[in-house]
C-alpha positions in Angstrom: -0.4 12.2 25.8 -1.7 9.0 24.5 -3.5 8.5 20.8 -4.7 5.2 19.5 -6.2 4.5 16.0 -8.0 0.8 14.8 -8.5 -1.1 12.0 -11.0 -3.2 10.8 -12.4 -4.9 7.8 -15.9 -5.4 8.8 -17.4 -7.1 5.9 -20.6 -4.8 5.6 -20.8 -1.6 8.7 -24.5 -2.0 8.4 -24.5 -6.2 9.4 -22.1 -5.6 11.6 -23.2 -2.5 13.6 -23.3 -4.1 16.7 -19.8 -5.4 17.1 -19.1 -2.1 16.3 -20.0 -0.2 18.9 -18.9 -3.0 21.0 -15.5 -2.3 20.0 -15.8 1.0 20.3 -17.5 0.8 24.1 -14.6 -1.7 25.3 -11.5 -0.4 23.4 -11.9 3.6 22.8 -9.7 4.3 20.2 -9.5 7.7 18.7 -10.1 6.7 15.4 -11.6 3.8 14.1 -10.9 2.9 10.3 -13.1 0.5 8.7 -13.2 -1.2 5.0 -15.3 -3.3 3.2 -18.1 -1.4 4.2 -20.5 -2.3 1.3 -22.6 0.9 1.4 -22.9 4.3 -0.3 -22.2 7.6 1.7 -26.3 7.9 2.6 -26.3 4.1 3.8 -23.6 4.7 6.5 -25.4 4.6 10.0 -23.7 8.3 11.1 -25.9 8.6 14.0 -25.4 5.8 15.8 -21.4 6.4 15.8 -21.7 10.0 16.3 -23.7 9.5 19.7 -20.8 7.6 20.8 -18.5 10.2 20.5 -16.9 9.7 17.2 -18.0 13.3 15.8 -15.7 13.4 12.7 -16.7 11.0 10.4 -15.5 10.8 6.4 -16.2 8.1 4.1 -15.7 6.5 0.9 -18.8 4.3 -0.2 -19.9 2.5 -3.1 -23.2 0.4 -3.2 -23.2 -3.4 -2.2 -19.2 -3.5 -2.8 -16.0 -2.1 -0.9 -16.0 0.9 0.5 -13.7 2.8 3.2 -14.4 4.9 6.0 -12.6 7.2 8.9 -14.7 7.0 12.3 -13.2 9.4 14.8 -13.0 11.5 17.6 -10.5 14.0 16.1 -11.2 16.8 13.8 -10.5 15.4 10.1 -10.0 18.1 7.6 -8.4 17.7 3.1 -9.8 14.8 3.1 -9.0 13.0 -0.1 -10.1 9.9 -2.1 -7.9 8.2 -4.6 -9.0 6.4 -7.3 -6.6 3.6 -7.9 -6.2 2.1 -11.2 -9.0 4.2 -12.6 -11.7 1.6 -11.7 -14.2 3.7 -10.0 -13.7 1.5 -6.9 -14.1 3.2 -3.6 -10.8 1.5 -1.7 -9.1 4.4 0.0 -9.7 7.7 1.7 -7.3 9.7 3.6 -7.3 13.1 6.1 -5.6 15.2 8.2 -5.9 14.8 11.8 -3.7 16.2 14.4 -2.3 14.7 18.1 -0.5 17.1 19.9 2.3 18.7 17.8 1.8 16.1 15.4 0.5 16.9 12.3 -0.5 13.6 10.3 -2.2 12.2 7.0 -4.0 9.1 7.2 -4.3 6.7 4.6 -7.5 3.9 4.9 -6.9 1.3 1.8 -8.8 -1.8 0.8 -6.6 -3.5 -1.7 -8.2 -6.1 -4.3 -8.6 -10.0 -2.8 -7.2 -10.9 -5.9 -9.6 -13.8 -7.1 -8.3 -17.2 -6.4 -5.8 -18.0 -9.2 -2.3 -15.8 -9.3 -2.0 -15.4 -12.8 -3.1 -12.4 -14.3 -3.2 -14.2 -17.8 -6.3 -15.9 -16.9 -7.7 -13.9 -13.9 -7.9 -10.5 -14.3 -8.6 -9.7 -10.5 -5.2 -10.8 -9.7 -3.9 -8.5 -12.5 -5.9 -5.5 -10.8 -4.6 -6.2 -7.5 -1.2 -6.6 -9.0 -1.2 -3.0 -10.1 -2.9 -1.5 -7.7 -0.2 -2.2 -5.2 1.9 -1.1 -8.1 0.4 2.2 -7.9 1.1 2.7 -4.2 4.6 3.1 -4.6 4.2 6.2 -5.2 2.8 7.1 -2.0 5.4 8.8 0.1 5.8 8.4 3.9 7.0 11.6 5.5 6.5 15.3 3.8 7.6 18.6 5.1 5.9 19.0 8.7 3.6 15.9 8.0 3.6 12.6 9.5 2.1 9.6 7.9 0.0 6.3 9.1 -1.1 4.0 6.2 -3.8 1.4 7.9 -6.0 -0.6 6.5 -6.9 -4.2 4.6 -3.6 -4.9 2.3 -4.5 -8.4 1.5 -1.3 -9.3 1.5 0.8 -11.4 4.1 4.4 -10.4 3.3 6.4 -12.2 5.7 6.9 -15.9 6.0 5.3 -15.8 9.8 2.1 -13.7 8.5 0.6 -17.3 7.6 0.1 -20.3 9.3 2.2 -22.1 6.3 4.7 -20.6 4.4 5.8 -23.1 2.2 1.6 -24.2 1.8 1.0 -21.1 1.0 3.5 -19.7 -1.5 1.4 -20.5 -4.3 -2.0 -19.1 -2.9 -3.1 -15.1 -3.3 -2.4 -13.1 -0.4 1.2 -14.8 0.3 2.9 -15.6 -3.9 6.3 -14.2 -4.4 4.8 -11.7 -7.1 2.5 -10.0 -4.5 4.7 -10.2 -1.2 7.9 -8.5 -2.9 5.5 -5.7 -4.7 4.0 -5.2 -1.5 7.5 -4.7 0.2 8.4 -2.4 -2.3 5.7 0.1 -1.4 7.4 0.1 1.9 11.1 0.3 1.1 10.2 3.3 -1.9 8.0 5.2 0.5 9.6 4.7 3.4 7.0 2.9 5.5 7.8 1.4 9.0 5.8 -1.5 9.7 4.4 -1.0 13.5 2.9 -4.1 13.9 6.6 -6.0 13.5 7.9 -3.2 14.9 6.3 -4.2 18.1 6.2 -8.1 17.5 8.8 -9.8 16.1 9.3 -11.0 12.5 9.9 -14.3 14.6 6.4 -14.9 16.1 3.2 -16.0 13.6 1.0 -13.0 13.3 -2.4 -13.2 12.3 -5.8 -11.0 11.7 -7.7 -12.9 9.6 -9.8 -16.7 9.7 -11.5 -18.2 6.7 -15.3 -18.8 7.1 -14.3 -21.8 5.5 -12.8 -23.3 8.3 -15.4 -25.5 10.7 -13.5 -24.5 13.6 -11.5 -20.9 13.0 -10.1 -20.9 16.6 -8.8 -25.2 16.9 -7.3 -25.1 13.3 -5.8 -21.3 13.6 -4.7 -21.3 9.9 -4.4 -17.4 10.2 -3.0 -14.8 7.4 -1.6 -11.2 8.5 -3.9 -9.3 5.9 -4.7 -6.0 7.9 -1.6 -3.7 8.2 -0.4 -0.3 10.4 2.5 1.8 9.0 3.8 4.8 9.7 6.3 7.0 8.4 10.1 6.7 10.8 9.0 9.7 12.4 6.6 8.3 14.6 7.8 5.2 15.3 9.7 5.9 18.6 6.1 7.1 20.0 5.0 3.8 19.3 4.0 2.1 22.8 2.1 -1.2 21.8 -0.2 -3.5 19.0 -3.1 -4.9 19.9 -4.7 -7.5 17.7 -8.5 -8.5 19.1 -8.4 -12.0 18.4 -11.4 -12.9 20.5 -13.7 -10.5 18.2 -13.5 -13.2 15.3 -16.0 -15.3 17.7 -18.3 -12.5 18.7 -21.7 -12.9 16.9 -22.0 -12.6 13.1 -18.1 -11.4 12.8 -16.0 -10.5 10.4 -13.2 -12.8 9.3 -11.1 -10.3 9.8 -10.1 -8.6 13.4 -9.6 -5.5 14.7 -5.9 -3.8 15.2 -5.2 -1.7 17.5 -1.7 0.8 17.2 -1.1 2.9 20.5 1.5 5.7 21.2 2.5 8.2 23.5 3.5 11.2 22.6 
């Protein structure tokens, strides 16, 4: 039995509509999580992804700004939203789903950006994003006859081969010190395994995300690992391969971001 879950931040669902069901058409994954959807609930085109097959469809919206949803095939049932760091923000939604004799919670977050200056003395969006990671240490892995995948837009390139320059890059958000070693924490305290490395080595650069800035994305390839698939231990062993959909950061009108595919078999 195989199961296979994406993720994507699409940088507005209702722009971007046609490169997902595009995705969907070529890659069929069971579930589909998106962020950065930049609509409220009644904005979220439903039909359209529901005559594709993807039935069960929960989401977290907020007008013109964030926003997280869960596209899938599966039954989803408690589904829950969090509201991290009491802002109101709509950056994480999470159900039950279950695969066989799998029983799992899934966890769809869109962490802050984190403005472009890291120090929260004099920007307070890198102060937000600071302790909203802080909050998710508290978010545990594996409970009694539950098994976890956390997926989504972390923002954060934690290792030294999720950029394109480590050493360029230490003093630029998504890859400081302060935010990579917060980050890591949320791992090692809830006891995360990170698929994606678990599947390609530490060893070899790792990227799902292009600037718009750049005048050629694909020649320069100055990348950053910003999108993210753990799970708790548990499932690990079932994992059978990562997928990361490079090409889709030149389809028409894209995201900067690209979508990730985790499959196992169970």
């Amino acid at each position: 039995m195989t199961f296979s879950i994406s993720t994507w931040n699409i940088n507005s669902v209702r722009l971007r509509l046609p490169i997902v069901q595009q995705f969907l058409v070529r890659e069929q994954p069971d579930i589909l999580c998106l962020q950065e959807i930049k609509c409220r609930a009644e904005e979220f085109p439903l039909e359209p992804l529901k005559a594709m097959g993807y039935e069960h469809i929960i989401l977290h919206g907020q007008k013109g700004y964030h926003g997280v949803a869960i596209v899938s095939k599966l039954p989803l049932t408690e589904e829950h939203r969090q509201n991290y760091c009491g802002m109101g923000d709509a950056r994480h939604i999470s159900a039950l789903f279950e695969r066989g004799p799998h029983r799992i919670r899934l966890h769809n977050f869109y962490v802050p950006a984190g403005g472009d200056e890291p120090d929260r003395s004099i920007n307070p969006k890198f102060g937000h994003k600071l302790d909203f990671v802080e909050e998710m240490k508290a978010l545990k892995a594996s409970s009694p006859g539950i098994s976890s995948i956390l997926v989504g837009d972390l923002n954060i390139a934690p290792l030294e081969h999720d950029v394109w320059s480590h050493k360029q890059l230490l003093k630029i958000v998504s890859h400081t010190p302060v935010e990579t070693e917060r980050l890591t924490e949320v791992m090692q305290k809830g006891g995360w395994l990170d698929l994606m490395r678990q599947h390609i080595p530490a060893s070899e650069k790792l990227y799902t995300w292009w600037s718009y800035r750049a005048k050629d994305w694909e020649a320069a390839d100055r990348g950053r690992r910003l999108d993210h698939i753990w799970s708790s231990p548990d499932l690990g062993p079932f994992l059978d391969k990562i997928e990361v959909l490079k090409e889709a950061r030149g389809w028409n009108q894209p995201s900067d971001h690209v979508p990730v595919t985790a499959t196992f078999k169970f």
